[in-house]
MIKOL-279175 format. One record per residue (C-alpha): x, y, z; residue number from 1; residue in three letters. Coordinates in pm, whole numbers. Example, Ala and Ser with C-alpha at 12.3 -4.5 7.8 and 13.67 -1.06 7.14 Angstrom:
// MIKOL-279175
@X=1230&Y=-450&Z=780&num=1&residuo=ALA
@X=1367&Y=-106&Z=714&num=2&residuo=SER
***
This chain:
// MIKOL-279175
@X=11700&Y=6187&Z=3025&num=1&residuo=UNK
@X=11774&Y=6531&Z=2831&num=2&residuo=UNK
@X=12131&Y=6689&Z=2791&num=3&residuo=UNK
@X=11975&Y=6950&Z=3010&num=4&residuo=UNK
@X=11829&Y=6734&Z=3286&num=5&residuo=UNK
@X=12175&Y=6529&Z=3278&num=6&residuo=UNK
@X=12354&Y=6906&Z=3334&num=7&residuo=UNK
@X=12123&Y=6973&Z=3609&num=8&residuo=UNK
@X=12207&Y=6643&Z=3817&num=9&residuo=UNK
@X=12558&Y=6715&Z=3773&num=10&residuo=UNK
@X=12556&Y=7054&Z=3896&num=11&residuo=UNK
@X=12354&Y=6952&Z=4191&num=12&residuo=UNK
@X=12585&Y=6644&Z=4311&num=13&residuo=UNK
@X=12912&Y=6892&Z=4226&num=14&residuo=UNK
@X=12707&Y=7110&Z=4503&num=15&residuo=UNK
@X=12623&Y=6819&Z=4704&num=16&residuo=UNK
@X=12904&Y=6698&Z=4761&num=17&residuo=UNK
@X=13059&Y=7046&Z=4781&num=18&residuo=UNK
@X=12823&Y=7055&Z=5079&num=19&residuo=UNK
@X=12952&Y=6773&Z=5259&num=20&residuo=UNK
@X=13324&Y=6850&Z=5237&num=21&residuo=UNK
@X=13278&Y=7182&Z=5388&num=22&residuo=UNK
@X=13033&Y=7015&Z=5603&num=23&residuo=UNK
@X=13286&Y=6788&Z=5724&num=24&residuo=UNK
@X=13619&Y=7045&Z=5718&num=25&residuo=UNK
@X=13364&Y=7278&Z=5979&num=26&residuo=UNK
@X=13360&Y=6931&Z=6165&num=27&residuo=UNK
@X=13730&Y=6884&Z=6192&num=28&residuo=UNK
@X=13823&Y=7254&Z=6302&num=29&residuo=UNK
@X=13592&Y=7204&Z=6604&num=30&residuo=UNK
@X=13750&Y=6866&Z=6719&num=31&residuo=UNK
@X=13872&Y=6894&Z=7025&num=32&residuo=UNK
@X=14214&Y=6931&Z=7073&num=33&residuo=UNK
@X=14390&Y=6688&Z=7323&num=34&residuo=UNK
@X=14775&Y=6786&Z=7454&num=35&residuo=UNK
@X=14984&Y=6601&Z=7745&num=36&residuo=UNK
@X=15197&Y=6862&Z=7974&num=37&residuo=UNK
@X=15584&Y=6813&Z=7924&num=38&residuo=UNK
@X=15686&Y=6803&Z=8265&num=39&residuo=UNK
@X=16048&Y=6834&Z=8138&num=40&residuo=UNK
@X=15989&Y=7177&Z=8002&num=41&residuo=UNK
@X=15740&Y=7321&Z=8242&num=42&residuo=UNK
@X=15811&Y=7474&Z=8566&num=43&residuo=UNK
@X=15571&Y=7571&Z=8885&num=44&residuo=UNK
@X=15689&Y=7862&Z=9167&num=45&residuo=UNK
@X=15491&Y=8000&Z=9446&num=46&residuo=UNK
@X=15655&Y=8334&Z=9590&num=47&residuo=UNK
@X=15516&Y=8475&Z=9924&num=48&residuo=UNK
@X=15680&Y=8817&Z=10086&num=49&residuo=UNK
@X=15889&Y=8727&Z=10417&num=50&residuo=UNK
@X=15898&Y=9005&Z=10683&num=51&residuo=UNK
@X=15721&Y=9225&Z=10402&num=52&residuo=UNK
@X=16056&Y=9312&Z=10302&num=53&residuo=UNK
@X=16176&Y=9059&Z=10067&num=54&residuo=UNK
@X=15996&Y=8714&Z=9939&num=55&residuo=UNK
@X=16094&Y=8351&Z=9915&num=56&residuo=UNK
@X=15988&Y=8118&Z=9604&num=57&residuo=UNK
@X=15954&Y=7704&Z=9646&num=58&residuo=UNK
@X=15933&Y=7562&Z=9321&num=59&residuo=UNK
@X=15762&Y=7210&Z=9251&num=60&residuo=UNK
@X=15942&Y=7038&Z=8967&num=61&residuo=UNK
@X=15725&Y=6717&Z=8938&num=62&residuo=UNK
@X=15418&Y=6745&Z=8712&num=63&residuo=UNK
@X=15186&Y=6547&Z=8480&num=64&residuo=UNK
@X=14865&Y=6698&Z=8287&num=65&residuo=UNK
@X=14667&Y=6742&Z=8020&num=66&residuo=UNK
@X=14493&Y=6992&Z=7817&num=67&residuo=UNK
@X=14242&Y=6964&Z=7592&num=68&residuo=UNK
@X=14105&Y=7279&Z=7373&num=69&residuo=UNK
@X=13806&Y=7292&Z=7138&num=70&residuo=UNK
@X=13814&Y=7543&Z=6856&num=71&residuo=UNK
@X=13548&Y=7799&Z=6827&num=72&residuo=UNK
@X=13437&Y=7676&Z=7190&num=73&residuo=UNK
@X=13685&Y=7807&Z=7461&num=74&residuo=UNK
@X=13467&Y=7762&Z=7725&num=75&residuo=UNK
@X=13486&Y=7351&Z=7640&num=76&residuo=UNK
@X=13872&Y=7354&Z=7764&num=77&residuo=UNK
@X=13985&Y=7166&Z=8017&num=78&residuo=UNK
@X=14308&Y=7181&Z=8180&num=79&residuo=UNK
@X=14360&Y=6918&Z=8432&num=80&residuo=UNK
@X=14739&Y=6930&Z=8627&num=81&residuo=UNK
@X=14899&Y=6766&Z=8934&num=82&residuo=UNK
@X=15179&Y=6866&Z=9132&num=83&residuo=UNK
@X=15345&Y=6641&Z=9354&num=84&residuo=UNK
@X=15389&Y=6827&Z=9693&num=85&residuo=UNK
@X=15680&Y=6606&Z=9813&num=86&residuo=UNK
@X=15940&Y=6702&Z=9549&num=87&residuo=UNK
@X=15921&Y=7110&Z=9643&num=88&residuo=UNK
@X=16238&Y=7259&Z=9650&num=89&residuo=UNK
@X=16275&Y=7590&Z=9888&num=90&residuo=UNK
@X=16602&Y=7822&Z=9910&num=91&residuo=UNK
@X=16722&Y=7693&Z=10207&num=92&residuo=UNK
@X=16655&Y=7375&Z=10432&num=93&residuo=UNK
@X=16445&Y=7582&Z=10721&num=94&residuo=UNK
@X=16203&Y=7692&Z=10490&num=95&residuo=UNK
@X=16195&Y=7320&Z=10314&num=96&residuo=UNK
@X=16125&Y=7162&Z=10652&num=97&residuo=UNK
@X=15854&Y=7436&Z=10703&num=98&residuo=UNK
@X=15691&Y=7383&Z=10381&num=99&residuo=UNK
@X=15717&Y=7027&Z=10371&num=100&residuo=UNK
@X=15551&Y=7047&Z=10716&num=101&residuo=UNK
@X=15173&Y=6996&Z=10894&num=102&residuo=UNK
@X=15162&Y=7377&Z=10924&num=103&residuo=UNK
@X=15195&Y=7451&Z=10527&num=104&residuo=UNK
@X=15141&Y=7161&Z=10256&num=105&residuo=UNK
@X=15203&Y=6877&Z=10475&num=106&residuo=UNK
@X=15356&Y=6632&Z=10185&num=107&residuo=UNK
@X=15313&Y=6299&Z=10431&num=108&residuo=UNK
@X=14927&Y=6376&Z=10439&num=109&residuo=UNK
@X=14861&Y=6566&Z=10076&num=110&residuo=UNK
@X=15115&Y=6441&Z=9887&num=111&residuo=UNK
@X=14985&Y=6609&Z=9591&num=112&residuo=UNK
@X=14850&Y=6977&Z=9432&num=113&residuo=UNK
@X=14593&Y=6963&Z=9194&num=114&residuo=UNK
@X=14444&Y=7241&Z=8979&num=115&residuo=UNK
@X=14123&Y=7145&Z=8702&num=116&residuo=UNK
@X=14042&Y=7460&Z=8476&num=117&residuo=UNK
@X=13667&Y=7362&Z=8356&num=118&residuo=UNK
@X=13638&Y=7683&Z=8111&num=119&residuo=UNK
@X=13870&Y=7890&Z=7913&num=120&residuo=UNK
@X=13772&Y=8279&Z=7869&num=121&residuo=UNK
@X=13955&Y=8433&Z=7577&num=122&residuo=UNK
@X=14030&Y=8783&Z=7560&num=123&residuo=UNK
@X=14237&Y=8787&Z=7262&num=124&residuo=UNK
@X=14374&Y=8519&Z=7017&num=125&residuo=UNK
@X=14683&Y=8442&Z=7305&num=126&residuo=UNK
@X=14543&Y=8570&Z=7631&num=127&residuo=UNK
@X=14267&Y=8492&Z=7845&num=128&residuo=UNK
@X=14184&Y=8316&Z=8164&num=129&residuo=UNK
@X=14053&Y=7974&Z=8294&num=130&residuo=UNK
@X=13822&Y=7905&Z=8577&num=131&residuo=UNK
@X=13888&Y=7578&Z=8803&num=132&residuo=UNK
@X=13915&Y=7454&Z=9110&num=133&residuo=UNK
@X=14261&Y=7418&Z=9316&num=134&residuo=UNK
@X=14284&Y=7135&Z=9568&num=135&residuo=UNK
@X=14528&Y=7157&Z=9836&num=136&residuo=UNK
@X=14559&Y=7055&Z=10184&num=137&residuo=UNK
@X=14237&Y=6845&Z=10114&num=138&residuo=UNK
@X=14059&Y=7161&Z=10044&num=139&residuo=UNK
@X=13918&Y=7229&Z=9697&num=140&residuo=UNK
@X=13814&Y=7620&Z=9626&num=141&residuo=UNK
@X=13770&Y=7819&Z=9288&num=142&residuo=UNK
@X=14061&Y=7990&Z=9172&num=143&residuo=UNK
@X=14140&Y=8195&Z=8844&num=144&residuo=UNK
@X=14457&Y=8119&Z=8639&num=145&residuo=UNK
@X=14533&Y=8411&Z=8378&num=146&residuo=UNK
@X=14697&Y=8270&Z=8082&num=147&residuo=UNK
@X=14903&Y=8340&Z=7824&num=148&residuo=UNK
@X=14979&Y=8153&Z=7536&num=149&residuo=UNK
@X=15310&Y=8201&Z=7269&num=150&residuo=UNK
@X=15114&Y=8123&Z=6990&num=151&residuo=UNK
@X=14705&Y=8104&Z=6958&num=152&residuo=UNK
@X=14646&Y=7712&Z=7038&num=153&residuo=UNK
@X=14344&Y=7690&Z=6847&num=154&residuo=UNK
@X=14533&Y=7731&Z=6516&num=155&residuo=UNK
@X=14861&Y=7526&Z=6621&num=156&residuo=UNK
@X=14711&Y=7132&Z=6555&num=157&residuo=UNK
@X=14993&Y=6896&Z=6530&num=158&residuo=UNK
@X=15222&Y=7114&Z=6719&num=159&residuo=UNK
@X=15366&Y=7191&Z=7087&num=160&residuo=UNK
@X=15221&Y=7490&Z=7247&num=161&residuo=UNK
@X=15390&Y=7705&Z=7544&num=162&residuo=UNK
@X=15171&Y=7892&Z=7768&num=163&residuo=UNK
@X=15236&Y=8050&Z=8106&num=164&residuo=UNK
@X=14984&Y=8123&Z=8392&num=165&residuo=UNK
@X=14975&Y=8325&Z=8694&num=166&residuo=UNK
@X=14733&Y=8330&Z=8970&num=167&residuo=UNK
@X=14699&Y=8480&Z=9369&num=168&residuo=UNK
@X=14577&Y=8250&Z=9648&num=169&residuo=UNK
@X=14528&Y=8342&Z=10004&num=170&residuo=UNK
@X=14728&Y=8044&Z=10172&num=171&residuo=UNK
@X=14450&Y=8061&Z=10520&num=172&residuo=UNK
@X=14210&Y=7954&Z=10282&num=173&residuo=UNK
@X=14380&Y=7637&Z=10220&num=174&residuo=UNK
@X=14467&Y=7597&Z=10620&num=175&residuo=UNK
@X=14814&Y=7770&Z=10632&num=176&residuo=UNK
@X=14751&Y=8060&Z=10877&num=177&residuo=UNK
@X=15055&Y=8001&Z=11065&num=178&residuo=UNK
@X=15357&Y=8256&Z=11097&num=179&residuo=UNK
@X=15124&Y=8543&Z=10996&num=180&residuo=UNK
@X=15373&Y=8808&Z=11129&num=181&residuo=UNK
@X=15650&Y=8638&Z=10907&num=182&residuo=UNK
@X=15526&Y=8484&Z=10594&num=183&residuo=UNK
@X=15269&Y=8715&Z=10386&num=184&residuo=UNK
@X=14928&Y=8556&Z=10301&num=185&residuo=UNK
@X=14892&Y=8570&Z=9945&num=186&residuo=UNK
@X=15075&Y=8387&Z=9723&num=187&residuo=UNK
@X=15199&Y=8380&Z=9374&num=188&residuo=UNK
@X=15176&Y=8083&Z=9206&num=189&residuo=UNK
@X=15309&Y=8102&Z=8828&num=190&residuo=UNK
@X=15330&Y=7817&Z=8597&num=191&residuo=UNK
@X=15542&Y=7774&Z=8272&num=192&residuo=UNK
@X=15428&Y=7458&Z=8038&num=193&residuo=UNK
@X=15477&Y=7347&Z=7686&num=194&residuo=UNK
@X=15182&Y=7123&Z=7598&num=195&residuo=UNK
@X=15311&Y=6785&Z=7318&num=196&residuo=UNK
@X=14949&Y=6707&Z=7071&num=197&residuo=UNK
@X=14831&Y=6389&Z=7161&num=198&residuo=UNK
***
């Protein structure tokens, strides 16, 4: 073999495998990117208006989730997140009765609140919004959770990410009509989470 022909098959493995690292750093940045919820630094309030002059908020302090986000593919997210019904606090015991109760969440029967984002929409680097389903009550309907997150997730591998969410439900839809002339149908459920890498 020639000095020339030995050049040549250098220069092509060099590009080779060249090839195959960048082939396999593309790889990498598209792995999907799996997170458990820190239930110790997240936080989940639902605020109604009460006479349609002021509003009360329950909060539910118990959670556990995931999250899982795909680089370059935001509609591959999945955020899957479970509230446990029983544990809702309320700002005074006639409301927590109420809540607790077969006319709002009814903790003996649904002792839990689910919410599985199947899609994440982004409209800039930190903001965007995720399309789910919410189950409560035993009823499961699409709902729309607007995020937004302190730092873009797809570039923070390796390390916690905070986000915070907001969406409006219409509580008859999940089959708490009662106390219409009191307690204001639509609700406003915001959530606070910091998300550890797996």
């Amino acid at each position: 073999m020639s000095a020339l022909q030995n050049r040549t098959l250098h220069l092509l493995l060099i590009a080779l495998l060249a090839l195959l690292h960048h082939s396999d750093i593309s790889a990498n940045s598209s792995a999907p990117i799996g997170y458990n919820l820190d239930a110790g630094a997240s936080d989940v309030t639902a605020k109604v208006s009460f006479f349609g002059l002021a509003s009360k908020t329950a909060r539910f302090p118990r959670m556990e989730g995931d999250v899982t986000i795909v680089p370059g593919a935001p509609e591959r997210a999945r955020i899957d997140v479970t509230f446990d019904a029983r544990a809702i606090e309320a700002p005074d015991e006639t409301t927590l009765k109420r809540l607790r109760g077969e006319k709002f969440f009814w903790v003996e029967r649904y002792p839990s609140i689910r919410f599985v984002g199947r899609s994440l929409s982004m409209s800039s680097p930190t903001t965007g919004t995720v399309t789910g389903e919410l189950t409560a009550r035993g009823v499961t309907r699409s709902e729309t959770l607007a995020v937004d997150f302190a730092s873009d997730p797809s570039a923070s591998t390796g390390r916690p990410v905070r986000f915070s969410g907001e969406m409006e439900i219409d509580r008859r839809d999940y089959g708490m009509d009662s106390y219409q002339l009191i307690v204001g149908n639509t609700v406003d459920i915001k959530l606070s989470a910091r998300m550890i890498p797996r």
